[in-house]
C-alpha positions in Angstrom: 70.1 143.1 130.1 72.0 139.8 130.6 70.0 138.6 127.6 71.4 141.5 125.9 74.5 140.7 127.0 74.9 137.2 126.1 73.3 137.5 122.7 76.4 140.3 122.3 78.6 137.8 123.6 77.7 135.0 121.3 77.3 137.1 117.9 80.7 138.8 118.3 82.3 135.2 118.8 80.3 134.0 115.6 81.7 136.5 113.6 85.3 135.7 114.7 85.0 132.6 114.4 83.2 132.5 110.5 86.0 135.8 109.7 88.9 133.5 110.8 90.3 136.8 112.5 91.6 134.9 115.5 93.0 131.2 116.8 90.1 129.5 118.1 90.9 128.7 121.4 92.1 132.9 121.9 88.2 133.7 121.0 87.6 131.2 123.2 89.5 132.3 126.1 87.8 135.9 125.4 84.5 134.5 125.2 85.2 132.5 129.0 86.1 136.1 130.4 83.8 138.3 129.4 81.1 135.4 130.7 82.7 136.2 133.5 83.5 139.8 133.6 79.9 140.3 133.1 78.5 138.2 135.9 76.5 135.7 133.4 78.1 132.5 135.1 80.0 133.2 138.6 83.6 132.0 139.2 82.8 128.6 139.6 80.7 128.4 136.8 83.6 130.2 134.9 86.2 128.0 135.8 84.7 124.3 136.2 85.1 123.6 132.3 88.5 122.6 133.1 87.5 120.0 135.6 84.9 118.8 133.3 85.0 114.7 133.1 84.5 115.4 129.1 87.5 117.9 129.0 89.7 114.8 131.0 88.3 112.5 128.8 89.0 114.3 125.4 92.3 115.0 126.4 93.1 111.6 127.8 91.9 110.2 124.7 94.6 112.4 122.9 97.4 110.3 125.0 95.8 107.3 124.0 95.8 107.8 120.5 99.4 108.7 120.5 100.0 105.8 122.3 98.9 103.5 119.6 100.6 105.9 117.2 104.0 105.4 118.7 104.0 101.9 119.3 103.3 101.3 116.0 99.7 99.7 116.4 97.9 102.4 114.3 100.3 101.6 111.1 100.3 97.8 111.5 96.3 98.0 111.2 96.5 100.1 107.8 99.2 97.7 106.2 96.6 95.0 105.3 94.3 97.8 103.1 97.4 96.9 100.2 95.8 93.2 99.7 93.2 95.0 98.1 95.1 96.9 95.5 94.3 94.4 92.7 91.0 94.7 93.2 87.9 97.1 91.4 87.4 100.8 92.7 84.3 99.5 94.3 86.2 96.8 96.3 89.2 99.8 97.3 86.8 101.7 98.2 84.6 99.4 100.1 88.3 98.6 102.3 89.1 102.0 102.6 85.7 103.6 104.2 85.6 100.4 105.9 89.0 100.6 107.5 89.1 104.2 108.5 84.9 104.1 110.1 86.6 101.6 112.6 90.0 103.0 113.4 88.3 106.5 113.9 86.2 104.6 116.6 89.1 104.3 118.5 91.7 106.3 117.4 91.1 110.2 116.6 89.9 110.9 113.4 92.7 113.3 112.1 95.1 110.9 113.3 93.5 107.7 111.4 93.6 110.1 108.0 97.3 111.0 108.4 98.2 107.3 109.3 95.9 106.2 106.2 97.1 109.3 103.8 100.5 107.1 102.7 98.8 103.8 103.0 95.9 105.2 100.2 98.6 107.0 98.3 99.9 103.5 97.5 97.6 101.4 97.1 96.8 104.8 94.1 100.5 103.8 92.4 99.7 100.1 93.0 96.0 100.0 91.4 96.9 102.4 88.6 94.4 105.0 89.4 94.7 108.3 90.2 95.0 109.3 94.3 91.6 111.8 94.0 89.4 108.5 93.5 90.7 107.4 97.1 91.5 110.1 98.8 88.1 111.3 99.5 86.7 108.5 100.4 89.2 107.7 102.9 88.9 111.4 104.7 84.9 110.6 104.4 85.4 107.4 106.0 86.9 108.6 108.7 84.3 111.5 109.7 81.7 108.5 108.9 83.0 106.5 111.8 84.2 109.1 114.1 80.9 109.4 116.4 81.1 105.0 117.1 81.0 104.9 120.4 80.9 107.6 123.3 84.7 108.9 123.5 85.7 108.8 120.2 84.9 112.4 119.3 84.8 115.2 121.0 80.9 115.9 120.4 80.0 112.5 121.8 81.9 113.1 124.9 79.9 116.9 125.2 77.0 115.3 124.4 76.8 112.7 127.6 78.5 115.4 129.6 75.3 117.4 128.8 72.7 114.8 129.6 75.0 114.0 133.1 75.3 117.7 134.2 71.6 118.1 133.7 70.9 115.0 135.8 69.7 113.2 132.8 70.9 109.4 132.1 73.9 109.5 130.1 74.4 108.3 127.0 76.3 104.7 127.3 79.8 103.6 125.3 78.6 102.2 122.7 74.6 104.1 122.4 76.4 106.5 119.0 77.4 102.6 117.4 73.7 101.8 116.0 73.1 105.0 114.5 76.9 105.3 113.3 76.3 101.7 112.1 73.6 102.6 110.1 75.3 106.3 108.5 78.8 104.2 107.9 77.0 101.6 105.9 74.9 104.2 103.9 77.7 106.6 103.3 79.8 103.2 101.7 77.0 102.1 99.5 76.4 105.8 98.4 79.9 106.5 97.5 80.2 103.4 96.0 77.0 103.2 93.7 76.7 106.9 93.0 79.3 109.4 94.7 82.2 107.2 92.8 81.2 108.8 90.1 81.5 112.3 91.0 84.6 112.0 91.7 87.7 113.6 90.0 90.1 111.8 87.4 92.6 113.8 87.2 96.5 113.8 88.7 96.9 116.5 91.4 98.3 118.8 89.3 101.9 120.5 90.0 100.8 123.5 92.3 98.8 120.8 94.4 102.2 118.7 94.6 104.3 121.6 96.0 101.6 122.6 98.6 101.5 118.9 99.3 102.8 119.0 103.5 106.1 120.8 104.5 108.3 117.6 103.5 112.5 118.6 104.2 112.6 117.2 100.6 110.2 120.3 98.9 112.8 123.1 98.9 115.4 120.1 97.6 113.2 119.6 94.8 112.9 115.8 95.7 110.1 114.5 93.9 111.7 115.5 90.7 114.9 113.5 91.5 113.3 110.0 92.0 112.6 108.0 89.7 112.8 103.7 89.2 115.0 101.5 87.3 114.1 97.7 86.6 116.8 95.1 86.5 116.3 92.8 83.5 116.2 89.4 83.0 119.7 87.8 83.0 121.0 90.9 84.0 124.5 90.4 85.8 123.5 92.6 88.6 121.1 89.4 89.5 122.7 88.0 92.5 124.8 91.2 93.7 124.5 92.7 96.4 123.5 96.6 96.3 127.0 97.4 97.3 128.6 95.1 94.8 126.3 96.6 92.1 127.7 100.2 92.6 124.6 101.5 90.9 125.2 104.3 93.7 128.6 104.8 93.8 129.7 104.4 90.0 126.1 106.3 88.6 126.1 108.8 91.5 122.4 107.4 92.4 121.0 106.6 96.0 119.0 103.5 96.6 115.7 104.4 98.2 113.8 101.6 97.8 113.7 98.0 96.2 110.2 96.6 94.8 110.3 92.8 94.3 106.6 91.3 93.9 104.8 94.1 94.8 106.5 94.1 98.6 108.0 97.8 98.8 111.5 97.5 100.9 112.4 101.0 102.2 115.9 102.3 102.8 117.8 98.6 101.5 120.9 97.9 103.3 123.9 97.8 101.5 124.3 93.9 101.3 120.4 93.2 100.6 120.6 90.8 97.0 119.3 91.8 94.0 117.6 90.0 91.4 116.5 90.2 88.3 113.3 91.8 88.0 113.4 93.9 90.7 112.6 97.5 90.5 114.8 100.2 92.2 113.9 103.6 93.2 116.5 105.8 93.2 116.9 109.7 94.1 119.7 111.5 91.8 120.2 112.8 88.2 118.8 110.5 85.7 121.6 111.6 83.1 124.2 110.0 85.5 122.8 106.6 84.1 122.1 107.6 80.7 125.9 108.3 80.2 126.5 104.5 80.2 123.0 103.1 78.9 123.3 100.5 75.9 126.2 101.2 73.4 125.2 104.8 72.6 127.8 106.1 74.6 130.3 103.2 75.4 130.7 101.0 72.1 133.2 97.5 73.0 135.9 96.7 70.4 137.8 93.8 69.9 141.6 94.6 71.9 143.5 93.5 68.6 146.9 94.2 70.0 146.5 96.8 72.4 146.3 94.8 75.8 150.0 93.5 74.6 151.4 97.0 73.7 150.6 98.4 77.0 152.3 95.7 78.8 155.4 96.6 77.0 155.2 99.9 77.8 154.0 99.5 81.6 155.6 97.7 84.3 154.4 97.1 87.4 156.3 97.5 90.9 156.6 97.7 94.6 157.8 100.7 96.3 157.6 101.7 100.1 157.3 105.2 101.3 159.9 106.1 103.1 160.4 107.9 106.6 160.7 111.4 104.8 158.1 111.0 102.1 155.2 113.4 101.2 153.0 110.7 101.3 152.9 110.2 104.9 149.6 111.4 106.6 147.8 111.6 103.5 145.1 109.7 101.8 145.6 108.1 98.1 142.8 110.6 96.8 145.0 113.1 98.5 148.6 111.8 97.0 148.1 112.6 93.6 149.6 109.8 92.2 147.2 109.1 89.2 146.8 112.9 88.5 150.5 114.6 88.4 152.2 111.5 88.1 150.6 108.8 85.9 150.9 106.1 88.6 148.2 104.0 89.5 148.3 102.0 92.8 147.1 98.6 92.4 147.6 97.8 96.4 148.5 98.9 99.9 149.6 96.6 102.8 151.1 97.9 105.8 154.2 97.2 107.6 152.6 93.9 109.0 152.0 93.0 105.2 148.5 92.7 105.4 146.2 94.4 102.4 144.5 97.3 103.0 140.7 96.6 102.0 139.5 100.4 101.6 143.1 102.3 100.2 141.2 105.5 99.3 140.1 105.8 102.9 144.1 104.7 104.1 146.2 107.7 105.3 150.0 106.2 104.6 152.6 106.0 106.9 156.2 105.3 106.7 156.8 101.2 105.3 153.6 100.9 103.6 154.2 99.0 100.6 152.6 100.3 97.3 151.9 97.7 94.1 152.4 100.6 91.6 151.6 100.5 87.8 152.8 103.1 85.4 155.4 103.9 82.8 159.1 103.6 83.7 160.2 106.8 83.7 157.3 107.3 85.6 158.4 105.0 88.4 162.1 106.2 88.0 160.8 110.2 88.7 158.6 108.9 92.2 161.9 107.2 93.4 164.3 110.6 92.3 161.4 112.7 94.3 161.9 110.8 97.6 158.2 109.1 97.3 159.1 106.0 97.4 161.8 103.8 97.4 162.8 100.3 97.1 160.7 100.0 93.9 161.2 95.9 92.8 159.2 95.5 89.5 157.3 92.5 89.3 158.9 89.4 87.0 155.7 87.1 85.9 152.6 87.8 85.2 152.3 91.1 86.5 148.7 91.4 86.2 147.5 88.4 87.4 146.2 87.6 90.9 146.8 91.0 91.8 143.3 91.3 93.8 144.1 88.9 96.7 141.7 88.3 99.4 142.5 90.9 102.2 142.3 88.1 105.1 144.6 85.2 103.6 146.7 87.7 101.2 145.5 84.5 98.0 144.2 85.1 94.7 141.6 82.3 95.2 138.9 84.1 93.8 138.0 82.5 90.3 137.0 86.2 89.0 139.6 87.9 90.2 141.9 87.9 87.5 142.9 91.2 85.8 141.9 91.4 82.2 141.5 94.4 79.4 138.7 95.8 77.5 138.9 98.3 74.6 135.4 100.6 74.4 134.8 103.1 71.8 133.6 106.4 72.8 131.0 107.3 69.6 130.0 110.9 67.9 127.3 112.1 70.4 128.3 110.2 73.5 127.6 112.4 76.6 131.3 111.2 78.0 132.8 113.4 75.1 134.5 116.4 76.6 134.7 115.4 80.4 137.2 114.1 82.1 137.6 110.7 83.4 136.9 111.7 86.2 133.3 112.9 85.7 133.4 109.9 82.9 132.8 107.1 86.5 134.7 104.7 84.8 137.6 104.6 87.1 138.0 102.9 90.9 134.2 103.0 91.2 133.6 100.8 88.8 137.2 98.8 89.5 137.9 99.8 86.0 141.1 101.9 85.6 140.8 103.5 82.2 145.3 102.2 82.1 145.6 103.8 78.1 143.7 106.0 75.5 144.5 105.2 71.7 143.8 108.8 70.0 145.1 109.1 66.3 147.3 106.3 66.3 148.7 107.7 69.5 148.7 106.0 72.8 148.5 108.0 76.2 149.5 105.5 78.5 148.2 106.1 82.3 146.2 109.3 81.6 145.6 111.5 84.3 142.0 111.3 86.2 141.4 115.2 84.1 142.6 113.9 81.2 139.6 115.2 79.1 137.9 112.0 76.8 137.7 113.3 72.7 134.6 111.6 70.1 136.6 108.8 68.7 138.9 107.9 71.6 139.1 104.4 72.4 139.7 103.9 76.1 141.6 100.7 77.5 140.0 99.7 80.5 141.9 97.6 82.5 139.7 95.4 85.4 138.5 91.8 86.6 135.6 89.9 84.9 133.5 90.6 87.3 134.2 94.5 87.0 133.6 94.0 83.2 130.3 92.2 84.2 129.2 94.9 86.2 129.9 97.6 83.5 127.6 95.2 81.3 125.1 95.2 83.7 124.7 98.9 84.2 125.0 99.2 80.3 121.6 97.3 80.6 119.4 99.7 83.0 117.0 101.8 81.9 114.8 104.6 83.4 111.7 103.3 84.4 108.8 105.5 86.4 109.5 109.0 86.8 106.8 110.5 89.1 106.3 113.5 92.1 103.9 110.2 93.9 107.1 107.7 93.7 108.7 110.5 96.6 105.1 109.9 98.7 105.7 106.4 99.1 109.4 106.6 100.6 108.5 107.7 104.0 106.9 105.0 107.0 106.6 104.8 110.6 109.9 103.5 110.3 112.1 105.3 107.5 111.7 108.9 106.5 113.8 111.9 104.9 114.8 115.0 107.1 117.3 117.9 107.1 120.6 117.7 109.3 122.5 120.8 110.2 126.1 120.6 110.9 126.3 122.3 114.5 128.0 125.0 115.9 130.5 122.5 117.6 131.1 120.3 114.6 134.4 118.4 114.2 133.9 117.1 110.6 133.9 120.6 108.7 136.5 120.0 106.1 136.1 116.3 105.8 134.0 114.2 103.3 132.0 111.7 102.9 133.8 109.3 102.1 136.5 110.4 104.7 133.5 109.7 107.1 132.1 106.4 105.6 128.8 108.5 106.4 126.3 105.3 105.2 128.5 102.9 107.0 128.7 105.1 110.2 125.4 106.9 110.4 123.0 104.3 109.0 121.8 107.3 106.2 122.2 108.3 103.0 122.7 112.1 101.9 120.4 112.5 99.4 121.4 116.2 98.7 123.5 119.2 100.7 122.1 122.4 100.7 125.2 125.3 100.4 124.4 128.7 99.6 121.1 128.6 98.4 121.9 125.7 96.4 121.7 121.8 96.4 124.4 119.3 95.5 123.6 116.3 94.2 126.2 114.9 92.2 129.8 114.3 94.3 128.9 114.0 97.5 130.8 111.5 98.0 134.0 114.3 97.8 132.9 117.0 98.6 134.1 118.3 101.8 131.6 119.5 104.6 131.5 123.2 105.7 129.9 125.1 108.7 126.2 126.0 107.4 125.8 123.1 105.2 122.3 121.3 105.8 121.9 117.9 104.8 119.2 116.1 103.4 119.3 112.3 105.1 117.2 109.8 104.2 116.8 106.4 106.5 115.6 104.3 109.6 114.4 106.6 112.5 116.2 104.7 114.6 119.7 106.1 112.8 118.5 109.5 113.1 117.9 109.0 117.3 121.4 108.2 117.1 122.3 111.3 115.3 119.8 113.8 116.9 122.4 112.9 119.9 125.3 113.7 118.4 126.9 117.0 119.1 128.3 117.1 115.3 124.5 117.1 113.8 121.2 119.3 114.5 118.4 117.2 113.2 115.4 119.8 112.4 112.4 118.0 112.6 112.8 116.1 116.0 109.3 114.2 115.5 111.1 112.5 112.2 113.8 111.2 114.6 111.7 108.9 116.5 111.8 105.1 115.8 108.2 103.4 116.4 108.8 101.5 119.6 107.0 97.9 118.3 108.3 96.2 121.4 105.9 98.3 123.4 102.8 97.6 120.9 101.1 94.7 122.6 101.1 97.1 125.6 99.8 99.9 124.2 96.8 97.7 122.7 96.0 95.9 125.7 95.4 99.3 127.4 93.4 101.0 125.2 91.5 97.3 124.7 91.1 97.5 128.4 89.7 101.5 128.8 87.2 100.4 126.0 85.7 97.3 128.1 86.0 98.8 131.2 83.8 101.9 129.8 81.6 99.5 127.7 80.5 96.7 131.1 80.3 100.8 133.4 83.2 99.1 136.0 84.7 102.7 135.8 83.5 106.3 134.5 85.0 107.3 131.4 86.7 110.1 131.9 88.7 107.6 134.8 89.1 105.0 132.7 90.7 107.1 129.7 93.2 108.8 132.6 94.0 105.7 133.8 94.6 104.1 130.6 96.5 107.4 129.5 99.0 107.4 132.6 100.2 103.4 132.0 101.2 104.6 128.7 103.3 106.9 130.2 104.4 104.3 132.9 104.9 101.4 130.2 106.7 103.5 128.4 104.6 103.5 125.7 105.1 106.9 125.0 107.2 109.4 127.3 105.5 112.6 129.0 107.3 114.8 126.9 105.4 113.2 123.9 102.1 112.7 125.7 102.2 116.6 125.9 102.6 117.3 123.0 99.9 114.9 121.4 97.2 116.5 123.2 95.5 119.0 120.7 95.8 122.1 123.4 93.8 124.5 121.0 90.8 121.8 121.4 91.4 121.4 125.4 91.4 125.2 125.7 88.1 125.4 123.0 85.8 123.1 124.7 86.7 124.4 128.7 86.3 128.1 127.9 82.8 127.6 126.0 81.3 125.1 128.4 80.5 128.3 130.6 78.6 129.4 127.4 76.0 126.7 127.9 75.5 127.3 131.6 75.1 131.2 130.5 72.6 130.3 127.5 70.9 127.9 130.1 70.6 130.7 132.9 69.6 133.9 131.1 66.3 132.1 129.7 68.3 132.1 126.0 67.4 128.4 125.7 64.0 128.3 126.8 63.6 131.7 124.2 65.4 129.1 121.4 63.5 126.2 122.6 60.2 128.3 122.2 61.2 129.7 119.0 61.9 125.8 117.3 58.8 124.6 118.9 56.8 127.6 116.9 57.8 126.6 114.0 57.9 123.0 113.8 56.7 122.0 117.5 53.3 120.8 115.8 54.3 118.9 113.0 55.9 116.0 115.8 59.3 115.1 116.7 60.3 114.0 113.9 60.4 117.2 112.4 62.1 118.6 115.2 64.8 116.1 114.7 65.5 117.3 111.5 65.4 121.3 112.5 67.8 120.8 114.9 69.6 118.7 112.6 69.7 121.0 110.2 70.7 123.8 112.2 73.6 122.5 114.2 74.9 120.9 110.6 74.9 124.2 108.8 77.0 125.6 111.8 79.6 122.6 111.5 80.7 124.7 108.5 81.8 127.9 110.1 82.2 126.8 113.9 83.9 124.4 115.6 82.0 121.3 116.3 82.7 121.4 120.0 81.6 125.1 120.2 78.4 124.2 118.4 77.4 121.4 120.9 77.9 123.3 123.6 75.9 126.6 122.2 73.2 123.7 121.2 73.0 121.7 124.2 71.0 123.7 126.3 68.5 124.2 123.4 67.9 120.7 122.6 67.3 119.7 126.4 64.9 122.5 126.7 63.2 121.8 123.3 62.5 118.4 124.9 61.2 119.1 128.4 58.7 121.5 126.7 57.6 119.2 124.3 58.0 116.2 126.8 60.2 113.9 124.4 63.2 112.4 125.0 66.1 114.6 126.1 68.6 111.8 124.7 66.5 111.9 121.3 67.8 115.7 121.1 71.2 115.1 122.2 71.7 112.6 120.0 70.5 114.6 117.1 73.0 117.3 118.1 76.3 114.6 118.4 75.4 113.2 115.3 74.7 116.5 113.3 77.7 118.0 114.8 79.8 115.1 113.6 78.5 115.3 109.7 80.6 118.1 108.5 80.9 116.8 105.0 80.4 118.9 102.5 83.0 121.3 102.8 87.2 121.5 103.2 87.0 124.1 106.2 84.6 121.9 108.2 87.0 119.1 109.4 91.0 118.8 109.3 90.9 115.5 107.6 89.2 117.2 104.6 91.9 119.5 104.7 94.8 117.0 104.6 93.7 115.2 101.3 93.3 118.2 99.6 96.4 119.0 98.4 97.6 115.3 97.8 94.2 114.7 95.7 93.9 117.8 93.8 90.7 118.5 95.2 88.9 122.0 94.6 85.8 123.2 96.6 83.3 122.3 94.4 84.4 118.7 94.6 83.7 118.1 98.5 80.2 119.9 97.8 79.1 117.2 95.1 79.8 114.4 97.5 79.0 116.0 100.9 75.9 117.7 100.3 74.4 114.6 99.2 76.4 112.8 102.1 74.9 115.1 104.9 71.1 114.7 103.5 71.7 111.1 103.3 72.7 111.3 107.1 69.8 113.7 108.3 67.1 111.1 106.5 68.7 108.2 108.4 68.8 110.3 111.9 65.4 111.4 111.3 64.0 107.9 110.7 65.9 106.0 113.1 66.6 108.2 116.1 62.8 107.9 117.2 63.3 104.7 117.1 66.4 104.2 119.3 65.3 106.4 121.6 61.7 106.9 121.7 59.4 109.8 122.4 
């Protein structure tokens, strides 16, 4: 009956498990009480999977692995891989298998494919080739090198906890690393020489790119926003800064990154200096910079008289706003100078006559004093309306020196000096029919478009809606360094326009997220510019999210409201700061975490230290990897909060509820019955062959049951297979790690399969053409060499 029973129990979780019905740790949780419930293991039996050494271990291995994670150590070891992005495919591939068989020793294999997954993706974009000839072979190095020594997968650990509980010798640390070795090694030289070739060439195709993670930036549309732009040779943006360059503000663009000599810089600061040859990656609209590319759409004319016949016509002036003005409290966007009046303000200095260095932000109060340019009647109507007074028009050269330097109030600035430029706006220009203010030619550029010559008619100081006609000639009115920068921009084209340019944008230390205003918000009705968001916040708003919709273009103006979700883009360290502050709800709280490198050398000496102290036996494993685990807590490494929420609970709860299953299989006779049964078949054709039964076996169940499941449902089996047969019990054992651990061959069998799927373009079929081969290559070598490791 208990034989019944089991067999009942073990066949209705296989079924679950294969069907996918339930969570695995739920089925495991059932199968744990109806051991119990049934009286197949007693309550101590039931229960003692929890206070298994290899249930500590695996999840103080968890901590550990966050721990390097956190700090920063796991990223700084996958940075070197891009030296090898000029190489062959054989050599990138040779690195990659290479790198990720010895981080999964150490690190835990999922974690070692996510932390490689952006480091592969560009060293894809930087070799030219297409991310499913990498991808792969990254995931496969991993699983390669995940059974290296005895902690560093979960089947390992089950496996020695096996042979312990049995009062068998344990396996030692590093007993998996020959065998491993010798599969790592293989699986290299086979992908290289032969599975290479089976490998897709294609580009993940567009479905693949959507499904690709649950980035913020998929529901903005991102990827199809970014896109690079290459600073030519003697360009006169060579030498700016990316502030003074205004490719964001005048083109409506965001900087994302800055490529110079193959280094990628993420999330530039404002006053990092460009030069020529640099490519930028932007996120925006790429018609914003077509509107001013080459002389398609802007064409300069000679001035001929026209700079002269505006001066006659405008004066220039300075007026103070008096006690009573409408001016007061307001900002010049806000004044509506330019727009009702045709009045453009050249300067504001305050009562203690110093120069205001950001007027639009200024909110003026009574005495300011305005430099005002405009028509006379113009001026005369401000004065009759109470909006200023005192006007005194300028004698002598009214337009030069007019930009002063804001701390010593002089003009010493050799390019500061006011001059005009006439441009012809062509048939077919995209600035036909918009207004100058969609046209970006005004204060971002420090351009003011001061006249428009339209059929022999002049309309001096045009207001900012003032809608530019095919034909128009525009008189733009600036410094030679604005008319530089004009030039320069004329210059830029669009370079690379890809979905994989948005995959390399995020790091350990920069990445995009979505930020809620909150419920208790102060800046609804205020704008960005209003908030000097970059300048305050340390991100850029790559989109806002109202209504179902995203805004791109004018964010700069547009004002918040309650509801609206922003997509940032920056340092983690920025977001910290804004995940504390009550205006902001940042969504995803794992993207607001800043690596803590200061803590790195730490977290590496501890994990170097549970290693040795497991390798020379001064301490068990299990105590070690708990000691180990609590300093980084201590140290700070990581807080407790985060060590929490690293540990893979599902697998905790997996591998305590079936270890029961093995004492159950072990006590109803079901192993010595399996045992028997393998024996029958194969028991006479030597151990070899029994190597490769149970190999086989245990293999073919990686694909439908979890690994950790299978060792336990196995381990009894294998150590009664060998007291039967009288061969060595750690000859079994190790058959059963190491088959357990060579899921290869398809997607389902292992979550790092899973997470290059989508980013590769993988179908089924392709993990079959290199993993079947893969797993037969790793049964021939366990065959061969297990009996001689460990011998009969």
């Amino acid at each position: 009956m208990d034989l019944l029973l089991l067999t009942t129990i073990i066949a209705a979780a296989l079924v679950v498990f294969i069907a996918g019905w339930l969570r695995v740790d739920l089925v495991g949780l059932m199968v744990l009480s109806a051991l119990a419930l049934t009286g197949l293991v007693t309550p101590q039996e039931a229960l003692a999977g929890f206070s298994s050494p290899a249930v500590v271990t695996v999840w103080a291995m968890f901590i550990l692995s966050a721990g390097l994670t956190r700090t920063g150590v796991a990223d700084q070891l996958g940075r070197p891989l891009q030296r090898f992005a000029k190489g062959s495919e054989a050599v990138l591939i040779i690195a990659l298998m290479a790198a990720a068989s010895l981080l999964s020793a150490l690190i835990n294999t999922v974690t070692v494919a996510a932390i490689l997954l952006p480091a592969t993706m560009e060293l894809a974009r930087r070799s030219g080739r297409p991310p499913a000839r990498l991808l792969m072979p990254m995931a496969l190095g991993c699983l390669l090198g995940g059974p290296f020594t005895g902690i560093s997968t979960p089947p390992n650990i089950l496996a020695t906890d096996a042979l312990r509980n049995a009062g068998l010798a344990p396996f030692a640390l590093l007993d998996f690393t020959p065998i491993t070795g010798a599969i790592v090694v293989a699986g290299i030289v086979f992908v290289v020489l032969l599975g290479r070739h089976m490998l897709p060439r294609h580009q993940p195709g567009k479905s693949s790119t959507v499904q690709h993670g649950s980035s913020p930036g998929a529901s903005y549309e991102m990827e199809t926003h970014i896109f690079s732009i290459r600073i030519p040779p003697d360009s006169p943006l060579d030498g700016r800064t990316l502030a003074d360059s205004r490719i964001g503000s005048a083109l409506y663009l965001t900087v994302v990154a800055l490529q110079r000599k193959g280094a990628l810089m993420l999330a530039p600061r404002a006053t990092d200096v460009l030069q020529a040859g640099d490519t930028i990656i932007v996120h925006g609209q790429p018609e914003q910079l077509q509107r001013f590319h080459g002389s398609q759409h802007l064409r300069v004319e000679p001035l001929h008289r026209l700079d002269t016949l505006f001066c006659e016509r405008v004066v220039v002036a300075e007026g103070e706003i008096a006690k009573n003005s409408p001016l007061v409290g307001k900002t010049l966007s806000q004044s509506g100078l330019r727009r009702e009046h045709r009045v453009q303000v050249l300067r504001v200095r305050t009562v203690e006559s110093k120069t205001v260095q950001h007027p639009s932000h200024h909110s003026f109060i009574p005495g300011d004093r305005l430099l005002l340019q405009g028509e006379q009647d113009a001026l005369n109507t401000l004065v009759d309306q109470g909006i200023v007074t005192n006007i005194a028009p300028l004698q002598a050269a009214p337009l030069k020196d007019l930009r002063e330097d804001p701390t010593t109030g002089q003009g010493n600035d050799p390019d500061s000096d006011v001059h005009f430029l006439a441009v012809r706006v062509p048939e077919g220009s995209v600035l036909a029919g918009r207004d100058l203010m969609e046209s970006r030619l005004g204060n971002v550029f420090g351009l003011t478009v001061v006249s428009i010559l339209r059929d022999n008619t002049m309309v001096c100081m045009p207001a900012s809606n003032e809608v530019v006609q095919a034909g128009d000639l525009l008189v733009l009115q600036g410094t030679d360094r604005d008319l530089e920068l004009l030039s320069g921009l004329q210059e830029l084209t669009i370079g690379e326009q890809s979905p994989e340019l948005s995959r390399e944008l995020e790091s350990q230390q920069v990445t995009v997220t979505e930020v809620l205003l909150s419920p208790r918000t102060t800046l609804a009705g205020k704008n960005m510019a209003e908030l000097m968001f970059r300048d305050q916040y340390g991100v850029n708003v790559l989109a806002v999210w109202r209504k179902g919709r995203a805004y791109r273009t004018g964010l700069q103006e547009l004002p918040l409201q309650f509801g609206d979700a922003l997509l940032v883009y920056g340092p983690r360290s920025s977001l910290e700061a804004i995940a504390r502050n009550p205006d902001f709800l940042v969504l995803d709280q794992a993207a607001a975490q800043a690596p803590r490198l200061e803590k790195a050398p730490l977290a590496a000496v501890i994990m170097l230290s549970v290693v040795l102290s497991a390798i020379f036996g001064l301490l068990p494993i299990a105590i070690a990897a708990l000691v180990g685990s609590t300093l980084m807590i201590l140290l700070k490494c990581l807080s407790m909060d985060e060590a929490y929420r690293a540990i893979e609970w599902k697998v905790i709860f997996l591998i305590a509820c079936m270890l029961p299953l093995g004492v159950a299989v072990e006590n109803t006779g079901a192993a010595q019955m399996g045992a028997e049964a393998l024996i029958a078949v194969i028991g006479d054709l030597g151990p070899r062959w029994v190597v490769a039964a149970l190999f086989l076996v245990t293999v073919l169940g990686t694909q439908v049951i979890p690994t950790a499941a299978l060792v336990v449902l196995m381990a009894p089996v294998a150590l009664t297979t060998a007291e039967t047969m009288a061969i060595s019990p750690q000859l079994l054992m190790m058959t059963v790690a190491m088959s357990a651990s060579s899921s290869f061959a398809s997607p389902l069998s292992h979550p790092a399969h899973l997470l290059v799927m989508s980013p590769g373009g993988y179908r089924f079929v392709d993990y079959m053409k290199l993993g079947v081969p893969l797993t037969l290559l790793s049964m021939l070598l366990c065959v061969w060499l297990l009996p001689i490791l460990f011998p009969v």
